[in-house]
C-alpha positions as CSV (number, residue, x, y, z in Angstrom):
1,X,-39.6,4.4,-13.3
2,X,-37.9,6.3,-10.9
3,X,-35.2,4.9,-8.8
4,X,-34.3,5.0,-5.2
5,X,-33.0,8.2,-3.5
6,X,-30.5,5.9,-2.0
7,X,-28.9,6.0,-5.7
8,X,-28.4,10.1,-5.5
9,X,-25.3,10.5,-6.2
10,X,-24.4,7.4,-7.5
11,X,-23.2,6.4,-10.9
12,X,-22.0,3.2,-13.2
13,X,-18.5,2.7,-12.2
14,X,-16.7,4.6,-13.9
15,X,-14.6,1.6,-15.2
16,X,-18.0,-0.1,-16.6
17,X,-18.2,2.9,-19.1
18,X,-14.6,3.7,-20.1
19,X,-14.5,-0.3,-20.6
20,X,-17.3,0.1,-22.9
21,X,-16.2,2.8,-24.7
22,X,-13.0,0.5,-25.4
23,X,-14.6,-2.6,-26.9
24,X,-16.4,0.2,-29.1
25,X,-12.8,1.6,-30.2
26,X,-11.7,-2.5,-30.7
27,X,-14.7,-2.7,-32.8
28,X,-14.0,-0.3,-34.6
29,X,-10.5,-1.9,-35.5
30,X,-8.4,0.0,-33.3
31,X,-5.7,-1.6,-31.5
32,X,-6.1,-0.6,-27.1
33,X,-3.3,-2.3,-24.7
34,X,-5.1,-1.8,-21.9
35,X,-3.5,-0.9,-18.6
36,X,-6.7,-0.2,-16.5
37,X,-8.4,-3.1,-14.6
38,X,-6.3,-5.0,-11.9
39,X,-7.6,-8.1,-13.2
40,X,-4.5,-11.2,-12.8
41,X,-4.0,-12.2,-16.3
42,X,-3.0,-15.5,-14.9
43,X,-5.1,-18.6,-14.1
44,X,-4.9,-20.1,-10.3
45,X,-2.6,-23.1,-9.3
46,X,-3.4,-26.3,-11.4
47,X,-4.2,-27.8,-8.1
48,X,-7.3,-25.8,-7.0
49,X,-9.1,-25.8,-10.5
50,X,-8.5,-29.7,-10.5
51,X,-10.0,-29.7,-6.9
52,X,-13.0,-27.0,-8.8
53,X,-13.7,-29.6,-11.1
54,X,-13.4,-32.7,-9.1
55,X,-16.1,-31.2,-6.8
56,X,-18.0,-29.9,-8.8
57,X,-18.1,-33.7,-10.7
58,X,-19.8,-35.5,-7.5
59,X,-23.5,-35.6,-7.0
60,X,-23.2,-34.4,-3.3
61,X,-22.3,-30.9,-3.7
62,X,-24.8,-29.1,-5.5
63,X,-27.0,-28.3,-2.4
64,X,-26.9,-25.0,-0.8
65,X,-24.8,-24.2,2.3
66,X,-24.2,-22.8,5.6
67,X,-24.4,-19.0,6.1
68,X,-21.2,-18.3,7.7
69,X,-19.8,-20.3,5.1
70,X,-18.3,-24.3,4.9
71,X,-16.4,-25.8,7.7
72,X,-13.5,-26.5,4.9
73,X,-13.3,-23.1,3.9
74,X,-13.3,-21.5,7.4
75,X,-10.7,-23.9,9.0
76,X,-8.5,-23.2,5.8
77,X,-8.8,-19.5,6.4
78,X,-8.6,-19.7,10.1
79,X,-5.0,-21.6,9.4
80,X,-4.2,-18.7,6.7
81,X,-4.0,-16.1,9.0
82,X,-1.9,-18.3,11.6
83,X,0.7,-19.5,9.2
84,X,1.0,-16.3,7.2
85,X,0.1,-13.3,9.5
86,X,0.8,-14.8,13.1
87,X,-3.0,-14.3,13.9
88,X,-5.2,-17.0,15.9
89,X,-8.7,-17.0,14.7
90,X,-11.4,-19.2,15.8
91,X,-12.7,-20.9,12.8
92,X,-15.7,-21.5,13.6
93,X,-16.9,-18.0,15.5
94,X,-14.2,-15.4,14.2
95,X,-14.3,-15.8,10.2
96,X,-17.2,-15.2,7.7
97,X,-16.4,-16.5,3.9
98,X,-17.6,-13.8,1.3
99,X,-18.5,-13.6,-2.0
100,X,-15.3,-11.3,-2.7
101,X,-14.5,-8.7,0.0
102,X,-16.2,-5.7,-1.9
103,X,-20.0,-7.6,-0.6
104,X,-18.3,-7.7,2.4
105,X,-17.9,-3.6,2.6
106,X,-21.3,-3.6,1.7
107,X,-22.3,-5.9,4.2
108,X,-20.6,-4.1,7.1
109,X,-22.1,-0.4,6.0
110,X,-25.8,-2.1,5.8
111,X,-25.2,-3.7,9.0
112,X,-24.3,-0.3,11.1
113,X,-24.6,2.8,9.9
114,X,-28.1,4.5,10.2
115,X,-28.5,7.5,8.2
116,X,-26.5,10.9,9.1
117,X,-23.7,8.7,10.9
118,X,-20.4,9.0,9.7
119,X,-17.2,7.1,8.0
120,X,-13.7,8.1,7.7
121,X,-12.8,6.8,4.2
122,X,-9.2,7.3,2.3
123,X,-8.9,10.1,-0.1
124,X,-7.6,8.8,-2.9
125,X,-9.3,5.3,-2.3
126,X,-11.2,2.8,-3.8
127,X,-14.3,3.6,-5.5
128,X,-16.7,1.3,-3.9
129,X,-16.0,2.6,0.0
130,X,-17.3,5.8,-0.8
131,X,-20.6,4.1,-2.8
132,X,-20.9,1.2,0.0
133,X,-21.6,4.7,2.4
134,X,-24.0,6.3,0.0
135,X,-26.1,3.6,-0.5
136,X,-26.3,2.5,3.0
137,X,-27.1,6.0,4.0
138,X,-23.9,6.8,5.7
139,X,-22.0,10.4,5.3
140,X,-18.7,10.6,3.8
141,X,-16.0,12.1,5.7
142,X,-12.3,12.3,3.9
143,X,-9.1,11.9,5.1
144,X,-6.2,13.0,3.3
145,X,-3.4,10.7,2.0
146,X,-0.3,12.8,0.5
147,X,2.4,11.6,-0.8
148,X,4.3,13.7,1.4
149,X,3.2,11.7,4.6
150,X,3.8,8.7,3.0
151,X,-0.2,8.3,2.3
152,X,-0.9,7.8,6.3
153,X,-3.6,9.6,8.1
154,X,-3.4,12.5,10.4
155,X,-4.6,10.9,13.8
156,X,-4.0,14.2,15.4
157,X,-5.8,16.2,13.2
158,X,-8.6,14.1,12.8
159,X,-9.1,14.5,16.5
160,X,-9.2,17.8,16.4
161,X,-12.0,18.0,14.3
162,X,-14.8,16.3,16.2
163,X,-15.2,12.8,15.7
164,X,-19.0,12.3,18.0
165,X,-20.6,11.5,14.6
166,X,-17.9,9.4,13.4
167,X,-19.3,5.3,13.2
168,X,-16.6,3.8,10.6
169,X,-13.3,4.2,9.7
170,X,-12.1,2.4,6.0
171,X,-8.7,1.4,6.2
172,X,-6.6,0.0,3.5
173,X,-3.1,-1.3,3.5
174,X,-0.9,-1.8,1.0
175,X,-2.9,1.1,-0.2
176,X,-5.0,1.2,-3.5
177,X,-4.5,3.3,-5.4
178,X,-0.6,4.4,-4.5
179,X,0.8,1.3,-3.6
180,X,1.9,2.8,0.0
181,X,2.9,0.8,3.0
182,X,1.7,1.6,6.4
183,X,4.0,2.6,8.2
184,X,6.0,1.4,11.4
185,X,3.8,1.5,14.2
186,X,0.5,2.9,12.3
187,X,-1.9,0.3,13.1
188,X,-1.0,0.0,16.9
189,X,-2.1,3.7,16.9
190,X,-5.0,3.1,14.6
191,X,-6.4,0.8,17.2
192,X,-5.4,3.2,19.9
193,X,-7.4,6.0,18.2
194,X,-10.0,3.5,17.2
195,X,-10.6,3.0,21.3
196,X,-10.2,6.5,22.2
197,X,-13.0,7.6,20.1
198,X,-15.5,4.4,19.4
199,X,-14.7,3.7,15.6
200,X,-14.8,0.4,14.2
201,X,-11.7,-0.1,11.9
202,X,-12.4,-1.6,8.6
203,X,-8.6,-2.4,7.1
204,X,-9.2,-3.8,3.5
205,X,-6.5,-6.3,2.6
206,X,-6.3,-7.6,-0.4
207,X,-2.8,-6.3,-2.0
208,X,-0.8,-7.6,1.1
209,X,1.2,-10.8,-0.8
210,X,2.1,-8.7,-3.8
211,X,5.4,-7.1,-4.4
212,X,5.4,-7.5,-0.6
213,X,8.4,-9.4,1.0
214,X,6.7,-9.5,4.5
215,X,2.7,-9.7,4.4
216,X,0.8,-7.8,7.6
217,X,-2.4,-7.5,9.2
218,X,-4.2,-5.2,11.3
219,X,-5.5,-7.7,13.6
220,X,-2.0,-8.4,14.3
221,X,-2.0,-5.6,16.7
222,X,-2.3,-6.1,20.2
223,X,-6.6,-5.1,21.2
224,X,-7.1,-5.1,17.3
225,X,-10.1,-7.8,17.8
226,X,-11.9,-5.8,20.0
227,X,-12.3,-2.6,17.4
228,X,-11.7,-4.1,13.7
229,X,-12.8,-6.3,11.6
230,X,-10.6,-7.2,8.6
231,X,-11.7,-8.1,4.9
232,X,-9.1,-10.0,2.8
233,X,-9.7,-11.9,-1.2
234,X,-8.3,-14.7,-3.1
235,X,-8.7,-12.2,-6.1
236,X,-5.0,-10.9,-6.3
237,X,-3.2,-13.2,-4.1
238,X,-4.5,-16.6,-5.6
239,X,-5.3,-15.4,-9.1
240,X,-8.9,-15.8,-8.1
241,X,-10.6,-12.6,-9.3
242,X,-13.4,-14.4,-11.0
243,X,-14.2,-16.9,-8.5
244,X,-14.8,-14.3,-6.2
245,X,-13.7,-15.6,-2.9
246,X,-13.2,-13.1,0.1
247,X,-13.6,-13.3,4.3
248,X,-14.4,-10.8,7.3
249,X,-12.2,-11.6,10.4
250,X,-13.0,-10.2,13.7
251,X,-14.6,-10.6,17.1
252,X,-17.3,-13.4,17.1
253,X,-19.6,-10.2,17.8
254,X,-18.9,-8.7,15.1
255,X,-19.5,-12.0,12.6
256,X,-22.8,-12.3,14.5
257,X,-24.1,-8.9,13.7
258,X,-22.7,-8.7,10.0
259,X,-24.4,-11.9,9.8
260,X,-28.1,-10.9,10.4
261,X,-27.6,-8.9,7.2
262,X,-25.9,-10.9,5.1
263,X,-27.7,-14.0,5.2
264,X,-30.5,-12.5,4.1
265,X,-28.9,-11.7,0.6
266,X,-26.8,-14.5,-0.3
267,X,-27.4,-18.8,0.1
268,X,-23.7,-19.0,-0.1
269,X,-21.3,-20.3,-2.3
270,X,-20.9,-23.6,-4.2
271,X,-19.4,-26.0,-2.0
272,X,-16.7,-27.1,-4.6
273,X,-15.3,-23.8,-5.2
274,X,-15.2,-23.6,-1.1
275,X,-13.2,-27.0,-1.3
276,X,-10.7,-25.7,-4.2
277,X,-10.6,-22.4,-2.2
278,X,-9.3,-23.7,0.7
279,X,-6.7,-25.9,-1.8
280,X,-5.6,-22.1,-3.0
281,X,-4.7,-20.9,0.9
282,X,-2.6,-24.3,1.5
283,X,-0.3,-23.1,-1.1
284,X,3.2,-23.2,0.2
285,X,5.5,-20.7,0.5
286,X,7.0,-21.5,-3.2
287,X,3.9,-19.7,-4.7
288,X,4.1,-16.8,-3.2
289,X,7.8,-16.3,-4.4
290,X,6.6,-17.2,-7.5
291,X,4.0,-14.9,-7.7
292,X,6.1,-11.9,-6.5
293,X,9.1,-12.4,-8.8
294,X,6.5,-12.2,-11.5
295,X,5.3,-8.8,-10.4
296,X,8.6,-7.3,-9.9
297,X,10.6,-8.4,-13.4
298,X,6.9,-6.8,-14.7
299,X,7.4,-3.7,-12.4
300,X,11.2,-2.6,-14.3
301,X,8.7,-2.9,-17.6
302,X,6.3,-0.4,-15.9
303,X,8.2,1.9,-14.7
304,X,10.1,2.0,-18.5
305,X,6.8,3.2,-19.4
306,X,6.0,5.7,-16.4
307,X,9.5,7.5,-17.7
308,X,8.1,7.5,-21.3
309,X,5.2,8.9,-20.1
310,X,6.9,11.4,-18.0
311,X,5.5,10.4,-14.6
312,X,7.1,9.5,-11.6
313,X,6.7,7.2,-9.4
314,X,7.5,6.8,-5.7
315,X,9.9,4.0,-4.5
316,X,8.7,1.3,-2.6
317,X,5.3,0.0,-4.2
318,X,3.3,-2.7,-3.3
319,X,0.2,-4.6,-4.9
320,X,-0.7,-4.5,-8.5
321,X,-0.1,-0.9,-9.7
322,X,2.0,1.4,-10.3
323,X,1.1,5.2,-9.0
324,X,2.6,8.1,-11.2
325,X,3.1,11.6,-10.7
326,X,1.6,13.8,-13.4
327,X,4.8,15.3,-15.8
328,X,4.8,19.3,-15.3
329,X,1.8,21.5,-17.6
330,X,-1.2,19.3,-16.9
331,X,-2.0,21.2,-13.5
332,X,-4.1,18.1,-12.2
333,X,-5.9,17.2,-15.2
334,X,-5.3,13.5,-15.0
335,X,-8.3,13.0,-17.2
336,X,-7.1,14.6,-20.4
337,X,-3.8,13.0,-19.8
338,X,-5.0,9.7,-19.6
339,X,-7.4,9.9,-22.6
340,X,-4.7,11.7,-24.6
341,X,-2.0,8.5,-24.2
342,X,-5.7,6.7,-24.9
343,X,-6.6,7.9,-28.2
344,X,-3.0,9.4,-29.5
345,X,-1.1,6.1,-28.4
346,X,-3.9,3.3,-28.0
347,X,-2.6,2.1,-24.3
348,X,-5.3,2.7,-21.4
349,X,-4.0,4.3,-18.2
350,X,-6.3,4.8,-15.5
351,X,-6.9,8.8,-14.1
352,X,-6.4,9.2,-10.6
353,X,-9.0,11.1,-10.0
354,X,-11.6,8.6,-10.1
355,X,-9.7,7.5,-6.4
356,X,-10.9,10.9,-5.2
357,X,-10.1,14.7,-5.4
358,X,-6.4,13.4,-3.9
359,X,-5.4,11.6,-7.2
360,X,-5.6,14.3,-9.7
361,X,-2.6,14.6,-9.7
362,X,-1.7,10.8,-10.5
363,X,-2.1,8.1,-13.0
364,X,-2.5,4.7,-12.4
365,X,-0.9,1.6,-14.4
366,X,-1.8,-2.1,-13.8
367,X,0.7,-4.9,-14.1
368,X,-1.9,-7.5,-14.6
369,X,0.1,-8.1,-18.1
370,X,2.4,-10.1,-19.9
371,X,5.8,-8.5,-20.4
372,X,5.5,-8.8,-24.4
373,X,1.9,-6.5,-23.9
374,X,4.0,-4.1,-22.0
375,X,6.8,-4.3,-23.9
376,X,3.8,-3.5,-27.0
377,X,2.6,-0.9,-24.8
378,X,6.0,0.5,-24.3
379,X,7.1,0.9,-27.9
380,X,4.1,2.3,-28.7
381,X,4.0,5.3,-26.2
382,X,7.4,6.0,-27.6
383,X,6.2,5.8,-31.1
């Protein structure tokens, strides 16, 4: 059978295949650490998988529900934003629950580009921006992050080049892969462009609670609801990546539109993991502390294991990774590098050029383990 033209171009992930290729090694009796996958190794608050489970125990909430989402889950995330961003949100016309904030980028591409238009997306950047395009018929258009700019886009120079095509333009801050910050006074002249031109901003913002002493968000920006929509997850702040629990925020418009597509591909979620979801964003502020005290005692381990590995890393990191420079001799061949620590030392690093032609020069580590696993992952590259 032959598949869908939309799929040109398109491959597995690249994690789904290197993953498998791991289990085989494990199989086979080998012994992988594995550094890859930004997956929280740690369960959520005892309080929102007692809530789970309480729900999910009554007879009442098993049906299906609303399309834009329960009333307990939008008023939770409408508070959210208040208490932790300073942002007013009307719960019940300016936020859309997702399943996870990656059907949400897919949601957004289905729902406005036609084929031939075009989207700004980061380079390096996540994976799935540049597939959510693809598929939905869009054309990729890449702007370059450096390190030297402190991974922030041109504005000028994108100008320059003609922007009439231009439909989208994927944001992401703290940025994955590199851990950068945007910085002072970006996003006021992201919306700025973003008027000028007739771009809806997409800001991605999942990484903004970790190893982060002062959480932002777009929409914070003065006219930021009248050009943006924002996409935010439970997955790293809330230990939540399983449950898969995300949200679009933005101009009651823009919920209405993404709407028409998205309710004809999902029934919602289960009312009981709403419930406990909405538990998980009442947290106070004791678990974020928590959490980020965590991720920096496991950041000194990280960086130990950058040195060994003879990368550096810039200062100043936020979310889940750490973002390595290449050591002199491998001339962008991040791939080789990272199967070589692979296969010669057993520990799984992540290339970083599967972010895009920007991170070849890069590896990537994730901190989503215990500090005896990188402790074992330490001795071992030193070995």
């Amino acid at each position: 059978m032959e598949v869908a033209a939309r799929l040109d171009g398109i491959g597995e992930y690249w994690f789904s295949t290197k993953l498998a290729e791991i289990d085989r090694m494990r199989r086979d009796g080998r012994e992988v650490i594995g550094l890859g996958v930004g997956s929280p190794d740690l369960p959520p608050h005892p309080s929102v998988v007692g809530e789970l489970a309480q729900g999910a125990a009554r007879p009442d909430t098993h049906a299906y529900q609303p399309y834009r989402g329960a009333k307990v889950l939008r008023d939770a995330f409408s508070r959210w934003y208040g208490e932790r961003y300073g942002v007013r949100l009307d719960a019940e016309s300016q936020v859309m629950p997702l399943i996870g904030s990656k059907e949400g980028l897919m949601h957004i591409c289905m729902t406005y580009l036609n084929d031939g238009d075009e989207v700004l997306v980061p380079n390096p950047g996540y994976p799935t921006y540049r597939s959510a395009v693809k598929i939905a018929g869009g054309r990729l258009r890449d702007y370059e992050l450096t390190e030297e700019t402190g991974y922030a886009p041109d504005l000028e120079a994108l100008g320059r080049q003609g922007l009439d095509r231009v439909k989208i333009m994927i944001l992401n801050y703290p940025h994955m892969p590199t851990g950068a910050q945007a910085p002072e006074g970006l996003f006021e002249e992201l919306v700025a462009f973003s008027r000028r031109n007739g771009i809806l901003l997409v800001h991605d913002n999942p990484y903004s609670f970790i190893r982060n002493d002062r959480p932002r968000s777009l929409m914070e920006v003065d006219g930021a609801m009248e050009v943006a929509v924002e996409l935010n997850s439970l997955s790293k702040s809330h230990n939540m990546a399983g449950w898969r629990v995300g949200v679009m925020v933005g101009a009651s418009e823009r919920i209405s539109e993404v709407i028409r597509f998205k309710s004809n591909m999902d029934s919602g979620m289960f009312l009981p993991m709403q419930a406990a979801a909405a538990r998980a964003l009442a947290l106070d502020d004791g678990w974020y502390r928590d959490l980020n005290a965590l991720y920096r005692s496991r950041e000194r381990l990280g960086l130990e294991i950058m040195d060994a590995l003879g990368c550096r890393c810039r200062e100043g990191q936020a979310g889940l990774f750490l973002w390595g420079r290449l050591p002199e001799g491998y001339d962008g061949d991040c791939y080789s590098f990272s199967d070589a620590v692979l296969y010669d030392k057993g520990v799984f690093i992540t290339p970083g050029g599967i972010f895009g032609s920007g991170g070849t020069e890069y590896v990537r580590i994730s901190l989503c383990a215990d500090e005896d696993t990188l402790r074992r992952a330490l001795a071992k590259i030193k070995g």
